[in-house]
C-alpha positions in Angstrom: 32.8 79.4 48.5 32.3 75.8 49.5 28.5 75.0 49.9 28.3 72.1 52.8 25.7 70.1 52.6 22.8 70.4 55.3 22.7 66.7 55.7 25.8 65.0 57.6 25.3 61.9 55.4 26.0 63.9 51.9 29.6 64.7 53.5 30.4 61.7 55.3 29.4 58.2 54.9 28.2 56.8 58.7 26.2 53.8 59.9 23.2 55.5 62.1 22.7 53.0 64.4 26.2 52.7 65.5 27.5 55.9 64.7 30.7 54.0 62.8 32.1 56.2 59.7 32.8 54.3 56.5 34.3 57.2 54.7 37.8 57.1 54.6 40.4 60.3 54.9 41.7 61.2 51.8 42.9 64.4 48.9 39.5 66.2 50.2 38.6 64.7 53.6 40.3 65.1 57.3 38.7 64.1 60.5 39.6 65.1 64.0 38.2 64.3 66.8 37.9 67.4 68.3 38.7 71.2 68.3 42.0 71.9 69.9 43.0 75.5 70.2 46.7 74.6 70.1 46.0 72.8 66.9 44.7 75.7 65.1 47.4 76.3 63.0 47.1 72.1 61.8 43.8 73.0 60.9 44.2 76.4 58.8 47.8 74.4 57.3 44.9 71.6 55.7 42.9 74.4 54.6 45.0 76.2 52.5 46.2 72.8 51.2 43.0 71.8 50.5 43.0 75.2 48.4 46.0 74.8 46.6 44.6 71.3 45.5 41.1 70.7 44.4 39.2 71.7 48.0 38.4 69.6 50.9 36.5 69.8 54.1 37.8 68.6 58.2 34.9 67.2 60.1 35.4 68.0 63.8 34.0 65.0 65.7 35.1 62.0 64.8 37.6 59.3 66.5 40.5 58.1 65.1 40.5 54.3 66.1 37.6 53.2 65.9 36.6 55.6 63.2 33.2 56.9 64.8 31.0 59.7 65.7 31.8 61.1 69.0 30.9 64.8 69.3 32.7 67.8 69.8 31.8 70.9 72.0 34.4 73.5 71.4 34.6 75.2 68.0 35.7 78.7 67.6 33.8 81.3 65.5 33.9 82.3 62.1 35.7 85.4 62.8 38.4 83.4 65.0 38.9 81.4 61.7 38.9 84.1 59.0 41.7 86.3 61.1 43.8 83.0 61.5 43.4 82.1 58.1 44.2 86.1 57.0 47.3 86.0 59.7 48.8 82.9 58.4 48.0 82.5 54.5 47.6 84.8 51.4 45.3 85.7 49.3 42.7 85.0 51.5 40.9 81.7 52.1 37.2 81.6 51.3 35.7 78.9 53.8 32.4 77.5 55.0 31.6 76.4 58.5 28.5 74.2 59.3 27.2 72.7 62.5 25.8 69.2 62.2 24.0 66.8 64.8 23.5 63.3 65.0 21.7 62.6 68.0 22.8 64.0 71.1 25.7 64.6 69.4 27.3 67.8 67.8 29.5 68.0 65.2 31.4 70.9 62.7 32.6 70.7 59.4 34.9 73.6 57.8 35.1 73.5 53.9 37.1 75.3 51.4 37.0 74.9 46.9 39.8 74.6 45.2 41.7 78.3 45.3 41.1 80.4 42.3 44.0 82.7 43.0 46.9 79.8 43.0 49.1 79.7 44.9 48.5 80.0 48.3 51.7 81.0 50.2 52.2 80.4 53.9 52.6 84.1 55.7 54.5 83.6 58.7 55.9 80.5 60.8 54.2 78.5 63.7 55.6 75.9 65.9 54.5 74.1 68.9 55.3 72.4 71.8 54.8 68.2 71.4 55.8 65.3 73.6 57.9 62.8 71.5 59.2 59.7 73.6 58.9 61.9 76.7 60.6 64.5 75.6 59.0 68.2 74.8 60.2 69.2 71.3 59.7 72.3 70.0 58.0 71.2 66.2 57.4 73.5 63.5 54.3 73.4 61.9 53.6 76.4 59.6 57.3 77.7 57.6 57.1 81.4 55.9 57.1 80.9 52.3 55.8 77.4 52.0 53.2 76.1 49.4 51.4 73.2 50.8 49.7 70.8 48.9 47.1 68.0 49.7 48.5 64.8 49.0 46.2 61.1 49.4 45.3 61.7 53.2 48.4 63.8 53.9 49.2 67.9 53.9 52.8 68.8 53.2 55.1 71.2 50.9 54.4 70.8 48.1 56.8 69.1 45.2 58.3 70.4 41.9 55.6 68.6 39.8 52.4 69.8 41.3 53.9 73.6 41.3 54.9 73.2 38.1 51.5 72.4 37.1 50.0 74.9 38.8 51.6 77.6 37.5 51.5 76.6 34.3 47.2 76.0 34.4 47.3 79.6 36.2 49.3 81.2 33.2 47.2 79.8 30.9 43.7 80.6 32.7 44.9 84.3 32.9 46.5 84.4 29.6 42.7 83.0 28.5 41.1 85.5 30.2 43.3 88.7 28.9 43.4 87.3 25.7 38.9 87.2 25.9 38.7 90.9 27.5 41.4 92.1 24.6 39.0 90.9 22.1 35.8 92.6 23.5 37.9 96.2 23.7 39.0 95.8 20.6 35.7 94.9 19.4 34.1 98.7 21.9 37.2 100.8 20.9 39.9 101.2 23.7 37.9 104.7 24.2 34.9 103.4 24.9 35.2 100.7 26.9 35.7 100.2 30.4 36.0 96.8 33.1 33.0 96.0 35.5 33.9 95.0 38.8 30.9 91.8 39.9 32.6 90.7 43.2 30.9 93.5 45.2 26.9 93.4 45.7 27.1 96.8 43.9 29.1 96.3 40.5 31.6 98.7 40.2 33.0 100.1 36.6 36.3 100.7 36.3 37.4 103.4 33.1 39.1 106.5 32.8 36.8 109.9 33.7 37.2 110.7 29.9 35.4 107.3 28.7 32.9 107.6 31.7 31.7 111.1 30.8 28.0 111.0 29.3 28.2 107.0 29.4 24.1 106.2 29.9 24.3 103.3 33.0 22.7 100.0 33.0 20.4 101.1 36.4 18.4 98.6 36.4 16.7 95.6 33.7 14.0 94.2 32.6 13.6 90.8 30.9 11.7 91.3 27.2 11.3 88.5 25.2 12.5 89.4 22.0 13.2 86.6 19.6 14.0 84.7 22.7 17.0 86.8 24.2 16.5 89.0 27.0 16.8 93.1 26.7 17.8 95.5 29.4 16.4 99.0 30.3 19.4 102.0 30.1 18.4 104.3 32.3 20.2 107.4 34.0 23.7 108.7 34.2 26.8 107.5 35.6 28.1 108.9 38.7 31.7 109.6 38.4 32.2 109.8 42.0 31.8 105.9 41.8 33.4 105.2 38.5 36.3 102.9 40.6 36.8 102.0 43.5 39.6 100.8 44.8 40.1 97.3 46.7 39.4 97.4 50.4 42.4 97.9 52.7 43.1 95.4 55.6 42.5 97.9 58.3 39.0 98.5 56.5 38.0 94.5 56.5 36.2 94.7 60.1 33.9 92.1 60.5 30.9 92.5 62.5 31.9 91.2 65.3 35.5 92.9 65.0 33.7 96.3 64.5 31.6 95.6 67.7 34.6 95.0 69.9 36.3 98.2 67.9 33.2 100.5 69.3 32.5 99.0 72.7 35.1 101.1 74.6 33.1 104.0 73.1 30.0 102.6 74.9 31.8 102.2 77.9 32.8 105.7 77.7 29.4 107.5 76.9 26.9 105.5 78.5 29.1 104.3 81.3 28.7 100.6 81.2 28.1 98.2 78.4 29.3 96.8 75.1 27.4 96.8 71.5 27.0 93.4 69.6 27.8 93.1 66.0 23.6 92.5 65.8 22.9 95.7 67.4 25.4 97.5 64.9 23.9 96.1 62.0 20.4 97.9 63.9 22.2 100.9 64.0 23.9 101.2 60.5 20.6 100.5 58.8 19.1 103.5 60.9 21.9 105.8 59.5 21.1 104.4 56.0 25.3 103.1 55.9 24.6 99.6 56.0 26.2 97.6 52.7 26.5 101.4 50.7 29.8 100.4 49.8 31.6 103.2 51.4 31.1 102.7 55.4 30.1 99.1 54.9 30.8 96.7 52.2 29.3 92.9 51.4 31.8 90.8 49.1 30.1 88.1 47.8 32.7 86.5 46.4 33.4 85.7 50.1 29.9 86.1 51.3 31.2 88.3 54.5 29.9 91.5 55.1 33.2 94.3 56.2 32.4 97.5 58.3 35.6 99.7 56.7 37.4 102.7 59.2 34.7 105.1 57.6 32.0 102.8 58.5 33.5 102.8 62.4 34.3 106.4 62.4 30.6 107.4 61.4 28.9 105.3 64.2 31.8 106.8 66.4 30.3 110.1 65.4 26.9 109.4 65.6 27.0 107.8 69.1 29.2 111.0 70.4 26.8 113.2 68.8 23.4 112.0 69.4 23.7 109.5 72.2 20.0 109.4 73.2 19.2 109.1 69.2 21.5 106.5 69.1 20.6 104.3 72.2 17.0 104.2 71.1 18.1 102.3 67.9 20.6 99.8 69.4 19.9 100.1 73.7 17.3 97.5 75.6 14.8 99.6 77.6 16.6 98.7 80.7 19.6 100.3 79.4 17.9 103.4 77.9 16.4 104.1 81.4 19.7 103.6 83.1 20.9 106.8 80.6 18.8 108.9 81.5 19.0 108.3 84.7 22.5 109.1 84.3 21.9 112.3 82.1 19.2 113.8 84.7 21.7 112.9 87.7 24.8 114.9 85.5 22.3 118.1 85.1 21.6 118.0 89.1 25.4 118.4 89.7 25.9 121.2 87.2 23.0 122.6 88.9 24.4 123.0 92.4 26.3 126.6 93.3 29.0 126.6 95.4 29.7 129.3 98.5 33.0 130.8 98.6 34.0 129.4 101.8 35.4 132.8 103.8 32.1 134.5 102.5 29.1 136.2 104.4 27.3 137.1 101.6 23.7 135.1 100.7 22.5 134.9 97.1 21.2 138.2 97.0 24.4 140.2 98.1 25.5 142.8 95.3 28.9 144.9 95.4 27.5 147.7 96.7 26.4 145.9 99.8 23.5 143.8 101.4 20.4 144.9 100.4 18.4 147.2 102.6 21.8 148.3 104.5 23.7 151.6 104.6 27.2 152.0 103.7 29.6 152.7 106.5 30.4 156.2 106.7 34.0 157.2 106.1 35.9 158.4 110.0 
Protein backbone atom coordinates (compact mmCIF):
# COMPACT_ATOMS: atom_id res chain seq x y z
CA UNK A 1 0.00 0.00 0.00
CA UNK A 2 0.86 3.58 -0.89
CA UNK A 3 2.67 5.29 2.11
CA UNK A 4 1.59 9.25 1.92
CA UNK A 5 3.78 11.37 3.29
CA UNK A 6 2.97 13.18 6.62
CA UNK A 7 4.15 16.47 5.28
CA UNK A 8 1.78 18.16 2.42
CA UNK A 9 5.04 19.65 0.90
CA UNK A 10 6.67 15.90 0.07
CA UNK A 11 3.38 15.33 -2.11
CA UNK A 12 2.81 18.57 -3.56
CA UNK A 13 4.92 21.42 -4.34
CA UNK A 14 3.17 24.89 -2.82
CA UNK A 15 4.31 28.47 -2.05
CA UNK A 16 3.30 28.91 1.90
CA UNK A 17 2.79 32.28 1.84
CA UNK A 18 0.36 32.31 -0.85
CA UNK A 19 -0.91 29.03 -0.89
CA UNK A 20 -0.16 28.79 -4.92
CA UNK A 21 0.69 24.99 -6.13
CA UNK A 22 3.63 24.74 -8.51
CA UNK A 23 3.15 21.02 -9.04
CA UNK A 24 1.62 20.28 -12.10
CA UNK A 25 -1.12 17.32 -12.89
CA UNK A 26 0.40 14.60 -14.48
CA UNK A 27 0.83 10.18 -14.96
CA UNK A 28 0.66 10.14 -10.89
CA UNK A 29 -1.02 13.44 -9.79
CA UNK A 30 -4.83 14.69 -9.95
CA UNK A 31 -6.21 17.61 -8.02
CA UNK A 32 -9.76 18.52 -7.35
CA UNK A 33 -11.01 20.98 -5.66
CA UNK A 34 -13.25 19.37 -3.70
CA UNK A 35 -15.10 16.11 -2.71
CA UNK A 36 -18.26 15.64 -4.72
CA UNK A 37 -20.39 12.68 -3.95
CA UNK A 38 -21.74 12.61 -7.47
CA UNK A 39 -18.20 12.49 -8.66
CA UNK A 40 -17.28 9.35 -6.82
CA UNK A 41 -17.13 7.20 -9.52
CA UNK A 42 -14.38 10.02 -11.39
CA UNK A 43 -12.51 9.54 -8.48
CA UNK A 44 -12.36 5.52 -8.01
CA UNK A 45 -12.14 5.56 -12.33
CA UNK A 46 -8.40 7.63 -11.54
CA UNK A 47 -7.64 5.12 -8.91
CA UNK A 48 -7.75 2.07 -10.63
CA UNK A 49 -5.91 3.85 -13.53
CA UNK A 50 -3.40 5.03 -11.39
CA UNK A 51 -3.20 1.14 -10.52
CA UNK A 52 -3.02 -0.24 -13.82
CA UNK A 53 -0.11 2.34 -14.40
CA UNK A 54 2.70 2.95 -12.03
CA UNK A 55 0.38 4.53 -8.94
CA UNK A 56 -0.71 8.03 -8.29
CA UNK A 57 -2.38 10.02 -5.66
CA UNK A 58 -5.76 12.94 -6.03
CA UNK A 59 -5.31 15.74 -3.66
CA UNK A 60 -8.75 16.97 -2.62
CA UNK A 61 -8.40 20.73 -2.12
CA UNK A 62 -7.03 22.47 -4.68
CA UNK A 63 -8.54 25.02 -7.40
CA UNK A 64 -8.29 24.56 -10.87
CA UNK A 65 -7.59 28.20 -12.13
CA UNK A 66 -5.64 29.66 -10.26
CA UNK A 67 -3.98 26.49 -9.13
CA UNK A 68 -4.13 27.08 -5.26
CA UNK A 69 -4.86 25.75 -1.88
CA UNK A 70 -8.39 26.26 -0.93
CA UNK A 71 -9.62 23.56 1.49
CA UNK A 72 -12.06 21.03 1.39
CA UNK A 73 -14.67 19.93 4.18
CA UNK A 74 -16.41 16.85 2.90
CA UNK A 75 -14.57 13.64 2.41
CA UNK A 76 -16.12 10.34 2.89
CA UNK A 77 -14.64 7.53 4.99
CA UNK A 78 -12.40 4.79 4.33
CA UNK A 79 -15.04 2.27 4.40
CA UNK A 80 -17.25 4.48 1.87
CA UNK A 81 -14.08 4.23 -0.39
CA UNK A 82 -13.07 0.61 -0.09
CA UNK A 83 -16.86 -0.67 -0.87
CA UNK A 84 -16.92 1.77 -4.01
CA UNK A 85 -13.73 0.74 -4.96
CA UNK A 86 -14.79 -3.29 -4.27
CA UNK A 87 -18.35 -2.37 -6.15
CA UNK A 88 -16.80 -0.99 -9.13
CA UNK A 89 -13.29 -2.61 -9.84
CA UNK A 90 -11.56 -6.06 -9.45
CA UNK A 91 -9.13 -7.38 -7.71
CA UNK A 92 -9.32 -5.05 -5.10
CA UNK A 93 -7.66 -1.63 -4.89
CA UNK A 94 -5.18 -1.18 -2.02
CA UNK A 95 -5.41 2.70 -1.18
CA UNK A 96 -4.19 5.14 1.47
CA UNK A 97 -6.17 8.18 2.64
CA UNK A 98 -4.42 11.00 4.58
CA UNK A 99 -5.72 14.25 6.00
CA UNK A 100 -3.37 17.27 5.62
CA UNK A 101 -3.68 21.03 6.94
CA UNK A 102 -2.17 24.11 5.85
CA UNK A 103 -3.38 26.68 7.99
CA UNK A 104 -6.91 27.00 8.59
CA UNK A 105 -7.22 24.94 5.85
CA UNK A 106 -7.98 21.08 5.37
CA UNK A 107 -7.03 19.04 2.86
CA UNK A 108 -7.10 14.97 1.74
CA UNK A 109 -5.06 13.08 -0.32
CA UNK A 110 -6.02 9.31 -1.58
CA UNK A 111 -3.12 7.21 -2.93
CA UNK A 112 -2.75 4.01 -4.57
CA UNK A 113 1.00 1.85 -5.97
CA UNK A 114 1.10 0.51 -9.05
CA UNK A 115 -1.36 -2.75 -9.00
CA UNK A 116 0.43 -6.00 -8.48
CA UNK A 117 -2.37 -8.15 -9.82
CA UNK A 118 -2.61 -6.39 -13.52
CA UNK A 119 -5.09 -5.77 -14.88
CA UNK A 120 -7.61 -4.03 -13.17
CA UNK A 121 -11.01 -4.56 -14.92
CA UNK A 122 -13.91 -2.11 -14.45
CA UNK A 123 -16.97 -4.29 -12.68
CA UNK A 124 -20.02 -2.62 -13.60
CA UNK A 125 -21.15 0.70 -15.56
CA UNK A 126 -21.79 4.32 -14.06
CA UNK A 127 -23.16 7.32 -15.73
CA UNK A 128 -24.26 10.56 -14.69
CA UNK A 129 -26.28 13.40 -15.22
CA UNK A 130 -24.10 16.65 -16.77
CA UNK A 131 -25.09 20.07 -18.19
CA UNK A 132 -23.43 20.42 -21.72
CA UNK A 133 -24.52 23.84 -23.54
CA UNK A 134 -27.71 23.77 -21.38
CA UNK A 135 -28.65 20.71 -22.00
CA UNK A 136 -28.71 17.60 -19.28
CA UNK A 137 -26.90 14.65 -20.93
CA UNK A 138 -26.95 11.50 -19.60
CA UNK A 139 -22.66 10.76 -19.71
CA UNK A 140 -21.23 7.48 -19.06
CA UNK A 141 -18.41 7.42 -16.87
CA UNK A 142 -17.52 3.88 -15.67
CA UNK A 143 -18.17 0.96 -18.90
CA UNK A 144 -18.23 -2.96 -17.60
CA UNK A 145 -15.22 -4.47 -18.96
CA UNK A 146 -12.96 -1.58 -19.41
CA UNK A 147 -9.18 -1.31 -18.54
CA UNK A 148 -8.27 2.14 -17.88
CA UNK A 149 -4.98 3.51 -17.98
CA UNK A 150 -3.27 6.80 -16.73
CA UNK A 151 -2.18 8.67 -19.57
CA UNK A 152 0.10 12.35 -19.10
CA UNK A 153 -2.68 14.15 -16.93
CA UNK A 154 -5.51 12.09 -18.42
CA UNK A 155 -7.55 8.71 -17.32
CA UNK A 156 -9.03 6.72 -20.24
CA UNK A 157 -9.29 3.07 -21.81
CA UNK A 158 -6.62 2.07 -22.22
CA UNK A 159 -4.80 1.28 -25.86
CA UNK A 160 -3.46 -1.90 -27.55
CA UNK A 161 0.20 -1.01 -26.67
CA UNK A 162 0.08 -0.44 -23.02
CA UNK A 163 -2.16 -3.85 -22.65
CA UNK A 164 0.04 -5.51 -24.59
CA UNK A 165 2.76 -4.56 -22.34
CA UNK A 166 1.14 -5.34 -19.48
CA UNK A 167 0.32 -8.63 -20.07
CA UNK A 168 3.29 -9.56 -21.38
CA UNK A 169 5.48 -8.06 -17.99
CA UNK A 170 2.61 -10.07 -15.95
CA UNK A 171 3.43 -13.38 -17.89
CA UNK A 172 6.69 -13.05 -17.35
CA UNK A 173 6.69 -11.99 -13.53
CA UNK A 174 4.52 -15.09 -12.86
CA UNK A 175 6.27 -17.32 -15.15
CA UNK A 176 9.54 -15.98 -12.85
CA UNK A 177 7.92 -16.65 -9.92
CA UNK A 178 6.59 -20.48 -10.75
CA UNK A 179 9.66 -21.06 -12.39
CA UNK A 180 11.63 -19.93 -8.54
CA UNK A 181 9.06 -22.05 -6.36
CA UNK A 182 9.54 -25.18 -9.00
CA UNK A 183 13.12 -24.96 -8.24
CA UNK A 184 12.92 -24.94 -4.29
CA UNK A 185 10.33 -28.16 -4.52
CA UNK A 186 12.37 -29.83 -6.55
CA UNK A 187 15.27 -29.00 -4.42
CA UNK A 188 12.57 -30.33 -0.70
CA UNK A 189 11.05 -33.28 -2.76
CA UNK A 190 7.37 -32.65 -4.08
CA UNK A 191 6.53 -34.83 -0.67
CA UNK A 192 7.95 -32.66 1.56
CA UNK A 193 7.29 -29.44 0.69
CA UNK A 194 4.50 -27.31 1.14
CA UNK A 195 3.53 -23.17 0.18
CA UNK A 196 3.50 -20.54 3.09
CA UNK A 197 0.91 -18.11 2.89
CA UNK A 198 2.63 -14.26 4.40
CA UNK A 199 -0.31 -11.96 3.47
CA UNK A 200 -2.18 -12.74 6.70
CA UNK A 201 -0.59 -11.55 10.22
CA UNK A 202 -0.62 -15.37 10.97
CA UNK A 203 1.29 -17.23 8.01
CA UNK A 204 -0.60 -19.86 6.86
CA UNK A 205 0.92 -23.23 5.19
CA UNK A 206 -0.64 -24.62 2.59
CA UNK A 207 0.30 -28.76 1.80
CA UNK A 208 -1.49 -31.84 1.67
CA UNK A 209 -2.41 -33.62 5.31
CA UNK A 210 0.03 -36.40 4.21
CA UNK A 211 3.15 -33.89 3.90
CA UNK A 212 1.89 -31.95 7.04
CA UNK A 213 1.78 -35.00 9.38
CA UNK A 214 4.74 -34.98 11.97
CA UNK A 215 6.19 -31.72 10.18
CA UNK A 216 8.07 -29.88 13.40
CA UNK A 217 6.68 -25.83 12.93
CA UNK A 218 8.75 -22.87 12.91
CA UNK A 219 6.75 -21.36 16.32
CA UNK A 220 8.71 -18.91 16.89
CA UNK A 221 12.78 -17.55 16.23
CA UNK A 222 15.52 -16.50 17.62
CA UNK A 223 18.37 -14.51 15.95
CA UNK A 224 21.95 -16.56 16.71
CA UNK A 225 24.86 -15.28 15.23
CA UNK A 226 26.49 -18.01 13.68
CA UNK A 227 29.09 -17.15 11.18
CA UNK A 228 27.01 -14.15 10.55
CA UNK A 229 23.61 -15.68 9.32
CA UNK A 230 20.75 -15.80 11.62
CA UNK A 231 19.23 -19.36 13.05
CA UNK A 232 15.70 -20.04 14.03
CA UNK A 233 14.28 -22.16 16.96
CA UNK A 234 11.81 -25.26 15.68
CA UNK A 235 9.64 -25.79 18.16
CA UNK A 236 6.17 -27.77 18.50
CA UNK A 237 3.84 -29.43 16.09
CA UNK A 238 1.83 -28.39 13.38
CA UNK A 239 -1.84 -28.13 13.76
CA UNK A 240 -3.55 -29.64 10.95
CA UNK A 241 -6.70 -27.99 11.71
CA UNK A 242 -4.82 -24.84 10.26
CA UNK A 243 -2.72 -26.43 7.64
CA UNK A 244 -4.83 -24.11 4.85
CA UNK A 245 -7.04 -21.87 4.89
CA UNK A 246 -8.86 -20.85 2.35
CA UNK A 247 -9.25 -17.02 0.96
CA UNK A 248 -11.84 -15.00 2.67
CA UNK A 249 -15.25 -14.77 1.05
CA UNK A 250 -16.87 -11.35 0.22
CA UNK A 251 -19.71 -11.77 2.62
CA UNK A 252 -16.82 -12.46 5.30
CA UNK A 253 -14.80 -9.00 4.44
CA UNK A 254 -16.84 -6.78 7.19
CA UNK A 255 -15.05 -3.98 8.17
CA UNK A 256 -15.35 -2.53 11.38
CA UNK A 257 -17.43 -0.19 10.83
CA UNK A 258 -19.60 -2.54 8.40
CA UNK A 259 -19.76 -5.16 11.26
CA UNK A 260 -20.95 -2.37 13.75
CA UNK A 261 -23.93 -1.38 11.53
CA UNK A 262 -24.45 -5.44 10.89
CA UNK A 263 -24.95 -5.80 14.97
CA UNK A 264 -26.62 -2.64 15.92
CA UNK A 265 -30.25 -3.81 15.16
CA UNK A 266 -29.26 -6.57 17.69
CA UNK A 267 -28.66 -3.76 20.26
CA UNK A 268 -31.70 -2.22 19.50
CA UNK A 269 -33.38 -5.37 20.06
CA UNK A 270 -31.87 -6.56 23.44
CA UNK A 271 -31.13 -3.56 25.22
CA UNK A 272 -33.87 -1.45 23.69
CA UNK A 273 -32.19 1.56 22.36
CA UNK A 274 -28.72 2.08 21.06
CA UNK A 275 -26.17 1.22 18.44
CA UNK A 276 -22.44 -0.34 18.95
CA UNK A 277 -19.40 1.46 17.28
CA UNK A 278 -16.82 -0.46 15.35
CA UNK A 279 -14.43 0.84 18.62
CA UNK A 280 -16.66 -0.77 21.06
CA UNK A 281 -16.52 -4.09 19.01
CA UNK A 282 -13.03 -4.13 18.82
CA UNK A 283 -13.59 -3.91 23.08
CA UNK A 284 -15.69 -6.66 22.96
CA UNK A 285 -13.91 -9.11 20.51
CA UNK A 286 -10.70 -8.82 22.53
CA UNK A 287 -12.85 -9.75 25.76
CA UNK A 288 -13.99 -12.94 23.95
CA UNK A 289 -10.31 -13.57 22.96
CA UNK A 290 -11.63 -13.49 18.82
CA UNK A 291 -10.07 -10.42 17.93
CA UNK A 292 -7.42 -10.97 14.74
CA UNK A 293 -7.53 -15.20 15.50
CA UNK A 294 -7.99 -15.59 12.03
CA UNK A 295 -11.22 -17.39 12.18
CA UNK A 296 -13.87 -14.75 13.57
CA UNK A 297 -11.57 -11.86 12.69
CA UNK A 298 -8.88 -11.52 10.30
CA UNK A 299 -6.03 -8.58 9.66
CA UNK A 300 -4.55 -8.62 5.90
CA UNK A 301 -1.65 -6.81 5.87
CA UNK A 302 -1.17 -6.81 2.52
CA UNK A 303 -4.11 -4.32 2.72
CA UNK A 304 -3.52 -3.31 6.17
CA UNK A 305 -7.50 -3.58 6.94
CA UNK A 306 -8.72 -5.54 9.62
CA UNK A 307 -12.20 -7.92 8.37
CA UNK A 308 -14.67 -9.20 11.05
CA UNK A 309 -15.88 -12.57 8.82
CA UNK A 310 -19.89 -14.07 9.31
CA UNK A 311 -18.31 -16.28 12.16
CA UNK A 312 -16.78 -13.30 13.79
CA UNK A 313 -20.53 -11.50 13.62
CA UNK A 314 -22.41 -14.61 14.55
CA UNK A 315 -20.24 -15.15 17.81
CA UNK A 316 -20.81 -11.52 19.12
CA UNK A 317 -24.55 -12.22 18.00
CA UNK A 318 -24.34 -15.09 20.40
CA UNK A 319 -22.60 -13.68 23.06
CA UNK A 320 -24.76 -10.45 23.30
CA UNK A 321 -28.04 -12.89 23.21
CA UNK A 322 -26.55 -15.02 25.71
CA UNK A 323 -24.92 -12.92 28.26
CA UNK A 324 -26.27 -9.39 27.80
CA UNK A 325 -25.27 -7.99 31.21
CA UNK A 326 -21.62 -9.78 30.60
CA UNK A 327 -21.58 -8.21 27.41
CA UNK A 328 -22.74 -4.56 28.21
CA UNK A 329 -20.15 -4.32 30.87
CA UNK A 330 -17.41 -4.72 28.18
CA UNK A 331 -18.73 -2.40 25.44
CA UNK A 332 -21.90 -0.18 27.43
CA UNK A 333 -21.12 3.56 29.02
CA UNK A 334 -22.34 3.50 32.66
CA UNK A 335 -25.27 5.46 31.69
CA UNK A 336 -26.29 2.75 29.47
CA UNK A 337 -25.55 -0.13 31.77
CA UNK A 338 -27.85 1.52 34.45
CA UNK A 339 -30.60 2.09 31.90
CA UNK A 340 -30.47 -2.05 31.49
CA UNK A 341 -31.01 -2.87 34.45
CA UNK A 342 -33.39 -0.66 35.03
CA UNK A 343 -35.02 -2.34 32.25
CA UNK A 344 -34.26 -5.94 33.44
CA UNK A 345 -35.59 -5.16 37.23
CA UNK A 346 -38.88 -3.34 35.57
CA UNK A 347 -39.35 -6.83 33.14
CA UNK A 348 -39.09 -9.12 36.58
CA UNK A 349 -41.82 -6.67 38.30
CA UNK A 350 -44.33 -7.53 35.37
CA UNK A 351 -43.72 -11.30 35.44
CA UNK A 352 -44.25 -10.87 39.03
CA UNK A 353 -47.79 -9.59 39.01
CA UNK A 354 -50.83 -12.42 39.32
CA UNK A 355 -53.77 -11.83 37.64
CA UNK A 356 -57.57 -12.56 39.12
CA UNK A 357 -59.89 -14.42 37.00
CA UNK A 358 -62.26 -11.72 36.46
CA UNK A 359 -65.83 -13.73 37.33
CA UNK A 360 -63.96 -15.08 40.53
CA UNK A 361 -64.67 -14.75 44.34
CA UNK A 362 -62.01 -16.61 45.44
CA UNK A 363 -58.78 -14.74 47.38
CA UNK A 364 -55.33 -16.25 47.27
CA UNK A 365 -55.89 -18.68 49.69
CA UNK A 366 -59.05 -20.38 48.14
CA UNK A 367 -58.46 -24.27 47.56
CA UNK A 368 -60.96 -26.65 45.53
CA UNK A 369 -62.45 -27.90 48.40
CA UNK A 370 -63.66 -24.47 49.48
CA UNK A 371 -62.71 -21.31 51.45
CA UNK A 372 -60.85 -22.12 54.32
CA UNK A 373 -62.54 -22.29 57.68
CA UNK A 374 -66.13 -22.88 55.79
CA UNK A 375 -68.44 -25.95 55.64
CA UNK A 376 -69.51 -27.53 52.54
CA UNK A 377 -73.13 -27.16 51.63
CA UNK A 378 -75.04 -30.01 52.52
CA UNK A 379 -76.69 -31.92 49.78
CA UNK A 380 -81.11 -31.21 49.75
Amino acid sequence: MLALPADFAELVQFEPETGSVISREGKRLEFKQAFNPGDFSDYTKALATFSNSAGGVIVFGVSNKPRSIVGTKEMADEADWVNRLRDEFDPEIPFAIREYKIGDLKLYAVGVDASQHKPVICRKTRTKMVDKKGEKKDVTILQEGAIYYRYAGQSRPIAFPELHNMLAERDTMNTRKLMETLQVVQRIGLDKAGVIDVTSPKPNILMSPETAKGLNFIKKAELVEQKGAPAYTIVGQVDLQHVVRAPLDEADKNLPTEAAKLLSPIITEIYGVGRISAQQLTLLMRHMKIDGDNQHCVYEKKLGRKYITRAGLRAVESFIRTQPGNALEVFGSKASRSDYLLKVLNEADDKAIVMQPANSDLSPDTNKKGVEGSKPAEAS
